[in-house]
CHARMM internal coordinates of N, CA and C (Angstrom, degrees):
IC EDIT
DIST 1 N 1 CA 1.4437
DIST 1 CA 1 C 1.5227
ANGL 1 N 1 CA 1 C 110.48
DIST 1 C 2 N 1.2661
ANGL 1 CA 1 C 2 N 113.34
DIHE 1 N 1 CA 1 C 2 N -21.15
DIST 2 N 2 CA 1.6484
ANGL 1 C 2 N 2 CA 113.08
DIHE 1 CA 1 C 2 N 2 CA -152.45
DIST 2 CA 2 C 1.7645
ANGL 2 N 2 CA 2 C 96.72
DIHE 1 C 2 N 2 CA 2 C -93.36
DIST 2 C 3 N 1.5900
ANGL 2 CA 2 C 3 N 108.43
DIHE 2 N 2 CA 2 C 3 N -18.47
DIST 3 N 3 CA 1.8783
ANGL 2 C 3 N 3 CA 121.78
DIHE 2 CA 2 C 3 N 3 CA 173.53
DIST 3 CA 3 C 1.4655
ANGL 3 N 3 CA 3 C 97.87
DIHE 2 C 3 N 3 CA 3 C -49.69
DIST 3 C 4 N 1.1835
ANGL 3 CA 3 C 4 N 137.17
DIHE 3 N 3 CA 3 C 4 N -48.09
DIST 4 N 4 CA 1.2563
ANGL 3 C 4 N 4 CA 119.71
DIHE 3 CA 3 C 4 N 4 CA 175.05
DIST 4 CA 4 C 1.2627
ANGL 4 N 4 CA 4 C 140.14
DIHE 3 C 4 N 4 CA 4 C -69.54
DIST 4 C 5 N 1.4360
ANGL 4 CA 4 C 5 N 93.87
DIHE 4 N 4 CA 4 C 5 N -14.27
DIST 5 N 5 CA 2.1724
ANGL 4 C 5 N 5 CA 104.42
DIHE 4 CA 4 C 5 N 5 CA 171.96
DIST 5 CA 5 C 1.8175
ANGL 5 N 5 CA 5 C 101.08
DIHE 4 C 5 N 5 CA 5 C -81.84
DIST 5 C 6 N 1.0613
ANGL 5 CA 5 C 6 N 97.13
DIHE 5 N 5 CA 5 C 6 N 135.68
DIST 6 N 6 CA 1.8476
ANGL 5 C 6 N 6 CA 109.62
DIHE 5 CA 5 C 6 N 6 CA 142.54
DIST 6 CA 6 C 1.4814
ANGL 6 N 6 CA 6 C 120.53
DIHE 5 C 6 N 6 CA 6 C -67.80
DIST 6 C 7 N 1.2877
ANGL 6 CA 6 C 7 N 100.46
DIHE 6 N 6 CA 6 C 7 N 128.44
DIST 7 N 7 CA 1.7184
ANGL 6 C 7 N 7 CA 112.16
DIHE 6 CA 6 C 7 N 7 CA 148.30
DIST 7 CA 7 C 1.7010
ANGL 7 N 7 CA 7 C 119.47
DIHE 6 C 7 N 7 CA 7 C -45.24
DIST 7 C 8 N 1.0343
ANGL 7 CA 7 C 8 N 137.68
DIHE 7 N 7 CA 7 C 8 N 92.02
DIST 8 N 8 CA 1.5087
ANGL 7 C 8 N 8 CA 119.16
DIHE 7 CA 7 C 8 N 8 CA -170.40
DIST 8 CA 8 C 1.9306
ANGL 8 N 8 CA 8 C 97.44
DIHE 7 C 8 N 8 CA 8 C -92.23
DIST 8 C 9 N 1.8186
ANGL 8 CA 8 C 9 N 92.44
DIHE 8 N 8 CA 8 C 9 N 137.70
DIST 9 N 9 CA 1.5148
ANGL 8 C 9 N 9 CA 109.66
DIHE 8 CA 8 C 9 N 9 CA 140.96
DIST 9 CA 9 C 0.8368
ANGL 9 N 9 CA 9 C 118.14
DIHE 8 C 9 N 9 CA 9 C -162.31
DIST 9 C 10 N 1.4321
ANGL 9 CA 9 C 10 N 116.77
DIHE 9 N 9 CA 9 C 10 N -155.94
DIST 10 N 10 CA 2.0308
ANGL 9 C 10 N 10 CA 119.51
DIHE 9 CA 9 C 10 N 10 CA -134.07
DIST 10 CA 10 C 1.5221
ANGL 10 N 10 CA 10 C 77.49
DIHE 9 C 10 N 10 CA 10 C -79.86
DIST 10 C 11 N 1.2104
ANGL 10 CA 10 C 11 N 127.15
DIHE 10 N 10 CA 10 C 11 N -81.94
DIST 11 N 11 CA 1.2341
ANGL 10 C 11 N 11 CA 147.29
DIHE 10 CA 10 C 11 N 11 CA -167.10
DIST 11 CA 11 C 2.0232
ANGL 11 N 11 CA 11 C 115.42
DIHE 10 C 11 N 11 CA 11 C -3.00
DIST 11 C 12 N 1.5224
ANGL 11 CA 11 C 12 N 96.72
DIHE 11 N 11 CA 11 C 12 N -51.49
DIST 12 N 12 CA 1.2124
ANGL 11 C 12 N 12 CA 132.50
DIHE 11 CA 11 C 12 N 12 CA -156.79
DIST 12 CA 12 C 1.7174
ANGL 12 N 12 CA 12 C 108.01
DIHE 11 C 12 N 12 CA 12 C -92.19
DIST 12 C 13 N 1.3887
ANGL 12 CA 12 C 13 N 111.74
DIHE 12 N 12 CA 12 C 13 N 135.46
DIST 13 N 13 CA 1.6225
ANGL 12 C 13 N 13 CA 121.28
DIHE 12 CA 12 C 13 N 13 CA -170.48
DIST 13 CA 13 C 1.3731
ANGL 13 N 13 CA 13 C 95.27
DIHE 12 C 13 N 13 CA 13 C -46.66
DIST 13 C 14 N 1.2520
ANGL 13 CA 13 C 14 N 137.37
DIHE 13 N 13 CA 13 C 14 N 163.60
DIST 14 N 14 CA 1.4942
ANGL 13 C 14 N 14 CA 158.52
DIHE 13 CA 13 C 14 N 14 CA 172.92
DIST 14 CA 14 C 1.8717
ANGL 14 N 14 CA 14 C 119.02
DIHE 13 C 14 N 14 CA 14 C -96.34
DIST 14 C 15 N 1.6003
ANGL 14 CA 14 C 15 N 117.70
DIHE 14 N 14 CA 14 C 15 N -9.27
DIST 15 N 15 CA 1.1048
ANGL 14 C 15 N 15 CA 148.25
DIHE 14 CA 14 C 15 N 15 CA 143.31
DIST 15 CA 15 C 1.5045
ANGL 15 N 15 CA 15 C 113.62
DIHE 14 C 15 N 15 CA 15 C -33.95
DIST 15 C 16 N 1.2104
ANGL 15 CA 15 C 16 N 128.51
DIHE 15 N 15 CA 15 C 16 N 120.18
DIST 16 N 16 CA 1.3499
ANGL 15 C 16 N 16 CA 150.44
DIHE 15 CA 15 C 16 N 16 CA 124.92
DIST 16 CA 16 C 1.6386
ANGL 16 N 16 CA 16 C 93.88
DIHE 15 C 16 N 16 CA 16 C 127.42
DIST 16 C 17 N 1.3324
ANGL 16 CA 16 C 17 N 122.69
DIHE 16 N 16 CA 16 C 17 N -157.94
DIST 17 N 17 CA 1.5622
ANGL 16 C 17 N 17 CA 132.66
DIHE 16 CA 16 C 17 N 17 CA -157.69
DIST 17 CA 17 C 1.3824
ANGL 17 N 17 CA 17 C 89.93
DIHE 16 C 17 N 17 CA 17 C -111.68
DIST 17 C 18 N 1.5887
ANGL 17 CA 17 C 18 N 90.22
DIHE 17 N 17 CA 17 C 18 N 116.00
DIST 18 N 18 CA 1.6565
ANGL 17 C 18 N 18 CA 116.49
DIHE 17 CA 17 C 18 N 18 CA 157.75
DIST 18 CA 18 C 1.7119
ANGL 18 N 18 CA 18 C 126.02
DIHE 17 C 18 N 18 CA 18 C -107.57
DIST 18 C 19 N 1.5943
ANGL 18 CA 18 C 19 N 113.00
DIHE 18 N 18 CA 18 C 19 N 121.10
DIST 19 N 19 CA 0.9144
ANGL 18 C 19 N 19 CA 94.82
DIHE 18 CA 18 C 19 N 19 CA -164.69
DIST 19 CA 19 C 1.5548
ANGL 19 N 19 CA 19 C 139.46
DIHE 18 C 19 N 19 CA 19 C -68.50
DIST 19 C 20 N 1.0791
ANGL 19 CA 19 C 20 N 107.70
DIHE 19 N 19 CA 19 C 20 N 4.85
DIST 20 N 20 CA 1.2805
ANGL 19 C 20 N 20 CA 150.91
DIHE 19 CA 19 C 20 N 20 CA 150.71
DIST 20 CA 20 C 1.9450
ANGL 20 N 20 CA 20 C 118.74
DIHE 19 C 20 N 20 CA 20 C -34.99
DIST 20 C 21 N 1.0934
ANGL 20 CA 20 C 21 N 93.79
DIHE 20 N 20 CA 20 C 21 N -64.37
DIST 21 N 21 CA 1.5834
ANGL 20 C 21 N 21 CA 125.01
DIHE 20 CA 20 C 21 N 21 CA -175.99
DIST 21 CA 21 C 1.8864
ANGL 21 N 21 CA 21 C 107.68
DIHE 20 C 21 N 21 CA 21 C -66.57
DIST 21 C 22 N 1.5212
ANGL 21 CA 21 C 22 N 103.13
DIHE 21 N 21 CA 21 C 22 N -53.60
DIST 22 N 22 CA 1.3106
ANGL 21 C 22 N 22 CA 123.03
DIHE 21 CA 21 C 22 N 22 CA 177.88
DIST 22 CA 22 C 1.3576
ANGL 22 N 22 CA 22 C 124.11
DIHE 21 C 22 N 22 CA 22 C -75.88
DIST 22 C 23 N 1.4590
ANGL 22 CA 22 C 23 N 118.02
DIHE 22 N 22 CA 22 C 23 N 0.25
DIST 23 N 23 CA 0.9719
ANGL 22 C 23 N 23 CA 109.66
DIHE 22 CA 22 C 23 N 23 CA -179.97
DIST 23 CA 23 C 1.6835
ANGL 23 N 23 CA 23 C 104.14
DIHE 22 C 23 N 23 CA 23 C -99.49
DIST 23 C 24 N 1.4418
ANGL 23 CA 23 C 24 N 100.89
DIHE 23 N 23 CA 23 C 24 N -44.70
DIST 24 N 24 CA 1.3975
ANGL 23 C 24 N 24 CA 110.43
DIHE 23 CA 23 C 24 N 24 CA 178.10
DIST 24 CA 24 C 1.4859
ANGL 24 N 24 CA 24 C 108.52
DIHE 23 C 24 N 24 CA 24 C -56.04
DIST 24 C 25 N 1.3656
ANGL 24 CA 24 C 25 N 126.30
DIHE 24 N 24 CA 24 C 25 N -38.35
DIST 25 N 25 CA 1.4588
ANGL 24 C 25 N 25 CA 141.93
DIHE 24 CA 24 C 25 N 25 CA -177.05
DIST 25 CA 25 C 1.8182
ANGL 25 N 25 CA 25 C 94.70
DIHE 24 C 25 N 25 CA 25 C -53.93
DIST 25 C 26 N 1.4955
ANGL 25 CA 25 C 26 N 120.64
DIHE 25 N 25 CA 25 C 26 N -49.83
DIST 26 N 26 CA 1.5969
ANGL 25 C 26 N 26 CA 99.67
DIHE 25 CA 25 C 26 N 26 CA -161.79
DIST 26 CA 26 C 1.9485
ANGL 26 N 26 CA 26 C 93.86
DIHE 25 C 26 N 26 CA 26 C -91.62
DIST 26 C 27 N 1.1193
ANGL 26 CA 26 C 27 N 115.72
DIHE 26 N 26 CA 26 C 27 N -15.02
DIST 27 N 27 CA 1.6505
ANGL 26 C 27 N 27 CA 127.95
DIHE 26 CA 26 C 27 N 27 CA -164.12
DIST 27 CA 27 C 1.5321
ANGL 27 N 27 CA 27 C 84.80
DIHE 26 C 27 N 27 CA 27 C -61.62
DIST 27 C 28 N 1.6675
ANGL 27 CA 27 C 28 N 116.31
DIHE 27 N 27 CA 27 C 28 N -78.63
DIST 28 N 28 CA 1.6022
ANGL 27 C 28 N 28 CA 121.72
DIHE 27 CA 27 C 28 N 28 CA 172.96
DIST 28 CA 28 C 1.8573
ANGL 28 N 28 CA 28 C 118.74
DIHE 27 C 28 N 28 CA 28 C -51.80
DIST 28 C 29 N 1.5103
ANGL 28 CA 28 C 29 N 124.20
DIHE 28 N 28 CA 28 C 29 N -2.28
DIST 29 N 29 CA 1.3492
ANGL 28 C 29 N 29 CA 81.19
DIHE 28 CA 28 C 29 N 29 CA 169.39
DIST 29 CA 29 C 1.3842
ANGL 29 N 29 CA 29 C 93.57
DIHE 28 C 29 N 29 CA 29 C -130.60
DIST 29 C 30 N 1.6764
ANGL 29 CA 29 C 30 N 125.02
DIHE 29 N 29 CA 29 C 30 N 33.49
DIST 30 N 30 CA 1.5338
ANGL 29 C 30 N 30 CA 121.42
DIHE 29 CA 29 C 30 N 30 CA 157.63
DIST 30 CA 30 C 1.5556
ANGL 30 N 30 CA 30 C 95.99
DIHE 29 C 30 N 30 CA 30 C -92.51
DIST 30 C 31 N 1.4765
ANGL 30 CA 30 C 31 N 126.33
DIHE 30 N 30 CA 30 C 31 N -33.59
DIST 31 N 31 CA 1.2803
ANGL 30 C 31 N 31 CA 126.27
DIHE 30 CA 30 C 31 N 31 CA 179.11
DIST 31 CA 31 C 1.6472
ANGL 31 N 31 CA 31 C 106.95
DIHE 30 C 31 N 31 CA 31 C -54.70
DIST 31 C 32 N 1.2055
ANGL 31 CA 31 C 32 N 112.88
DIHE 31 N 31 CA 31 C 32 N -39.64
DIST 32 N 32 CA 1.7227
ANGL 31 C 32 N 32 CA 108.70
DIHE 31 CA 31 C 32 N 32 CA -171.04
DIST 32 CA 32 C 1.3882
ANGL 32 N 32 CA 32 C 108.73
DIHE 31 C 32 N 32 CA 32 C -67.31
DIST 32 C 33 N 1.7634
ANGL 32 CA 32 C 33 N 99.39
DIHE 32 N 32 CA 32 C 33 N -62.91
DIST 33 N 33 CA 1.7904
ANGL 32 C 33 N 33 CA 114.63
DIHE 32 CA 32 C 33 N 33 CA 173.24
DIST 33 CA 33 C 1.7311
ANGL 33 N 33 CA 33 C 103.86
DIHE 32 C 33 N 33 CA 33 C -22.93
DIST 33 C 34 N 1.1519
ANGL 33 CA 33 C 34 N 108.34
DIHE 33 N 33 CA 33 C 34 N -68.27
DIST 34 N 34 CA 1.7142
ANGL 33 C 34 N 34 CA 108.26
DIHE 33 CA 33 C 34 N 34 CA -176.19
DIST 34 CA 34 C 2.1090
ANGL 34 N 34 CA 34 C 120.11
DIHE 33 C 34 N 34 CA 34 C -48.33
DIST 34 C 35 N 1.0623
ANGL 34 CA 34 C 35 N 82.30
DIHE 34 N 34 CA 34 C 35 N -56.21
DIST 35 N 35 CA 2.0866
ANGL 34 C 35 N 35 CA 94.16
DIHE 34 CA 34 C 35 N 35 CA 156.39
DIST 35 CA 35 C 1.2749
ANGL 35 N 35 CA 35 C 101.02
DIHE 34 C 35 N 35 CA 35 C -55.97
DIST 35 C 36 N 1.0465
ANGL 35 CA 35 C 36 N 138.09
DIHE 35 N 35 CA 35 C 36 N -87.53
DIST 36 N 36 CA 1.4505
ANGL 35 C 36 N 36 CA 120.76
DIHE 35 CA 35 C 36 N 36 CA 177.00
DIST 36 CA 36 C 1.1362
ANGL 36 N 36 CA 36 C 127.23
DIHE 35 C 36 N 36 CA 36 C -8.42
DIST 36 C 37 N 1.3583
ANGL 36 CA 36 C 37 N 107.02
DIHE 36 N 36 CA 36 C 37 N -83.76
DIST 37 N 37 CA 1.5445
ANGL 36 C 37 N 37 CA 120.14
DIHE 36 CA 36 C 37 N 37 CA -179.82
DIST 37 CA 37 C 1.6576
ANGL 37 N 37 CA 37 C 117.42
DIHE 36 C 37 N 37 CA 37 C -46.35
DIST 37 C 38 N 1.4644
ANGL 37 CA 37 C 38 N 118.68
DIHE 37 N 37 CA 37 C 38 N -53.47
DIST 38 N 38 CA 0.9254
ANGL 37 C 38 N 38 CA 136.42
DIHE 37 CA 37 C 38 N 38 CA 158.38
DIST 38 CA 38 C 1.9985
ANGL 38 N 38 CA 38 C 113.23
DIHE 37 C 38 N 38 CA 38 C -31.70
DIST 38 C 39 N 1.3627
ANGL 38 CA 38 C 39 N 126.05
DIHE 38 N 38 CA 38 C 39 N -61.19
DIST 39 N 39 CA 1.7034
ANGL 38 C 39 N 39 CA 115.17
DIHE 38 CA 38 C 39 N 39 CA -178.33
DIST 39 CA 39 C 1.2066
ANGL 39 N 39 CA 39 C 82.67
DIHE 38 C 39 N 39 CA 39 C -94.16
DIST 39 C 40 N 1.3760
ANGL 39 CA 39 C 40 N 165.66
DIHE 39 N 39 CA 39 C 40 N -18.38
DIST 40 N 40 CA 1.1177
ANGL 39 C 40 N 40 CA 119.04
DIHE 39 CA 39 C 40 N 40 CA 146.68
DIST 40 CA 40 C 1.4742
ANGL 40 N 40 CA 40 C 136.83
DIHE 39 C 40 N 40 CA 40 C -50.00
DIST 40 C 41 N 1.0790
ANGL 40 CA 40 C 41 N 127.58
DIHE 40 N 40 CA 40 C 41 N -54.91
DIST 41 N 41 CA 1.5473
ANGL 40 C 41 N 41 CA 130.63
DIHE 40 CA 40 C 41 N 41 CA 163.47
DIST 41 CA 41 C 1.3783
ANGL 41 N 41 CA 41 C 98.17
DIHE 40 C 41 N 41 CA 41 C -41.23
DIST 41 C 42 N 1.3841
ANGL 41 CA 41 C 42 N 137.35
DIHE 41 N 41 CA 41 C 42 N -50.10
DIST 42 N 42 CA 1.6020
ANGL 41 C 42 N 42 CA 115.63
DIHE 41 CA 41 C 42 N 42 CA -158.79
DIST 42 CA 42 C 1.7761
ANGL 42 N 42 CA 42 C 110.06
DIHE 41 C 42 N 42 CA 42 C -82.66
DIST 42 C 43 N 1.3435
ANGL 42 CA 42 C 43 N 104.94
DIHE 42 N 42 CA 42 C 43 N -25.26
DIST 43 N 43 CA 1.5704
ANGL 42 C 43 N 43 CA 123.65
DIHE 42 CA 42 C 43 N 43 CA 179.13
DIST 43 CA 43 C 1.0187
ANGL 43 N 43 CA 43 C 121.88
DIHE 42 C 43 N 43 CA 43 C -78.49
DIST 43 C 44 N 1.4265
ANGL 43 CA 43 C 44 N 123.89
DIHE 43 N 43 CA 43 C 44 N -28.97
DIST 44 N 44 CA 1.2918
ANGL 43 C 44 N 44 CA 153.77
DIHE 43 CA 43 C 44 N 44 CA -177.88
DIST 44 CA 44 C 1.9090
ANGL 44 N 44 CA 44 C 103.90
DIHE 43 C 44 N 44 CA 44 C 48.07
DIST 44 C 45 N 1.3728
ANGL 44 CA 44 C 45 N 110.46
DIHE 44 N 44 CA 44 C 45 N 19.60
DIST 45 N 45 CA 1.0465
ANGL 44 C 45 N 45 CA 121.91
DIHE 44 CA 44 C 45 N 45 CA 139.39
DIST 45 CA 45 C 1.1474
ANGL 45 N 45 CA 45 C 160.75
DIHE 44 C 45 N 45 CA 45 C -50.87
DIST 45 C 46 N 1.6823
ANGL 45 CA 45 C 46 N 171.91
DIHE 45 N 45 CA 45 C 46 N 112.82
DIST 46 N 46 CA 1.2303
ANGL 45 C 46 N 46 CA 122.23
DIHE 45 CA 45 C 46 N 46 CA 176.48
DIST 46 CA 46 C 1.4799
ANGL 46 N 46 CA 46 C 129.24
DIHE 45 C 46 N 46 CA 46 C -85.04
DIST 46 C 47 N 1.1872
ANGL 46 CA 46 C 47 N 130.06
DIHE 46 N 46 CA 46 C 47 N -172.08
DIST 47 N 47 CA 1.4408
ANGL 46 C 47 N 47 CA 135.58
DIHE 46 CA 46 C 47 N 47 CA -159.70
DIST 47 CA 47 C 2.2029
ANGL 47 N 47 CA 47 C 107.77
DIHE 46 C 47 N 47 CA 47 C -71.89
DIST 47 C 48 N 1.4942
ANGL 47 CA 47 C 48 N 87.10
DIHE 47 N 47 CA 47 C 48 N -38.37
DIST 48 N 48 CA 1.8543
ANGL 47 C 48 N 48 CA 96.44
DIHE 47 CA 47 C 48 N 48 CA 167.30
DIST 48 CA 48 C 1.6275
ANGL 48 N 48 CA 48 C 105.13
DIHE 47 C 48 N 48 CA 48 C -60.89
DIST 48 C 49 N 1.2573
ANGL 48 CA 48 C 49 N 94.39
DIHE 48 N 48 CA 48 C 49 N -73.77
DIST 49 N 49 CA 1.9370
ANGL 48 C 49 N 49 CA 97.06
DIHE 48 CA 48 C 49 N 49 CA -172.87
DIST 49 CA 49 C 1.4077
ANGL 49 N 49 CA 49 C 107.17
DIHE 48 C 49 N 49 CA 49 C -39.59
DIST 49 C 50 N 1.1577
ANGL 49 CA 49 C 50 N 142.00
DIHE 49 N 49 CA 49 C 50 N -39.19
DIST 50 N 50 CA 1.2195
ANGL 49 C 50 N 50 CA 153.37
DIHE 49 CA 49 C 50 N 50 CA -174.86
DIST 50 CA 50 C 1.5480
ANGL 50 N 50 CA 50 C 115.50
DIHE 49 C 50 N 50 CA 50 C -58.18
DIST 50 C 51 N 0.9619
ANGL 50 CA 50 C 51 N 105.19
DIHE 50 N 50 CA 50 C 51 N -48.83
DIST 51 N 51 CA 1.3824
ANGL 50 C 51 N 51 CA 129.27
DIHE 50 CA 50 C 51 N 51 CA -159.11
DIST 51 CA 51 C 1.9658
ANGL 51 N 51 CA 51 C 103.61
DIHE 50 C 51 N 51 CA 51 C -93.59
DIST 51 C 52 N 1.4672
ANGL 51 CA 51 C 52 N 104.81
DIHE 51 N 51 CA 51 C 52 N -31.88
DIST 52 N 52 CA 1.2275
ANGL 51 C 52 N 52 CA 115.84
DIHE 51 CA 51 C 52 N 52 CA -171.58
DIST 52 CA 52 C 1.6432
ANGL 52 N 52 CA 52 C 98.11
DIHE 51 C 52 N 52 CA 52 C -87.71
DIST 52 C 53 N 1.1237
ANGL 52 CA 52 C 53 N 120.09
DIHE 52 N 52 CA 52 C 53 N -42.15
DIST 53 N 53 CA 1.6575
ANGL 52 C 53 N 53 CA 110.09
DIHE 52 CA 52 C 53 N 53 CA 178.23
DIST 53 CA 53 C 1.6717
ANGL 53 N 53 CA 53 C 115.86
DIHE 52 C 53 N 53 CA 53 C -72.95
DIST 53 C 54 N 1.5308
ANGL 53 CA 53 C 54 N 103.44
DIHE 53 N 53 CA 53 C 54 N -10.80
DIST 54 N 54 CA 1.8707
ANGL 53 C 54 N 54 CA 92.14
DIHE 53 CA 53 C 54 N 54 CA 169.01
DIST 54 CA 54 C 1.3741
ANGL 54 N 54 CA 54 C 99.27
DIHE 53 C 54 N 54 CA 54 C -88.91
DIST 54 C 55 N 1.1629
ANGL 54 CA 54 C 55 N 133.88
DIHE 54 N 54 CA 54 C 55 N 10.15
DIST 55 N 55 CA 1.5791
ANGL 54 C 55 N 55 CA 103.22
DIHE 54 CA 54 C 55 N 55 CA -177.77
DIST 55 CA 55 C 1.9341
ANGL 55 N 55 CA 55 C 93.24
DIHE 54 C 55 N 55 CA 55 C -142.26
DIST 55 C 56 N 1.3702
ANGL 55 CA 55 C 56 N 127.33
DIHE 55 N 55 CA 55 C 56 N 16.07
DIST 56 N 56 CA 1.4187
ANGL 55 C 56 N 56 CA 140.56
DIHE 55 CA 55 C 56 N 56 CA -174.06
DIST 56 CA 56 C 1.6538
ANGL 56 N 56 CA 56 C 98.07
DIHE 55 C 56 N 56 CA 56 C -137.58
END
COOR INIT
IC SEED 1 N 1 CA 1 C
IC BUILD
């Protein structure tokens, strides 16, 4: 599995999947998913309607 990550350093383009990058990538958007879910249940709103009455 790990043949598809790069080694990252300074030296080296910042281009393609580091495993590094991807981890933080799913860490921050199971962290959001849960916020989500979370003011939805308390708003009993969803995340559009929400979003559409601060700026409508």
């Amino acid at each position: 599995m790990d043949k598809n990550y790069k080694k990252s350093t300074e030296s080296q383009s910042r281009w393609g999947f580091y495993s590094s990058n991807e981890i933080l990538n799913g860490r921050l958007a199971m962290i959001l998913l849960i916020l989500i879910i979370i003011i939805e249940t308390f708003t009993q709103k969803t995340l559009l309607n929400i979003i559409s009455s601060l700026f409508f």
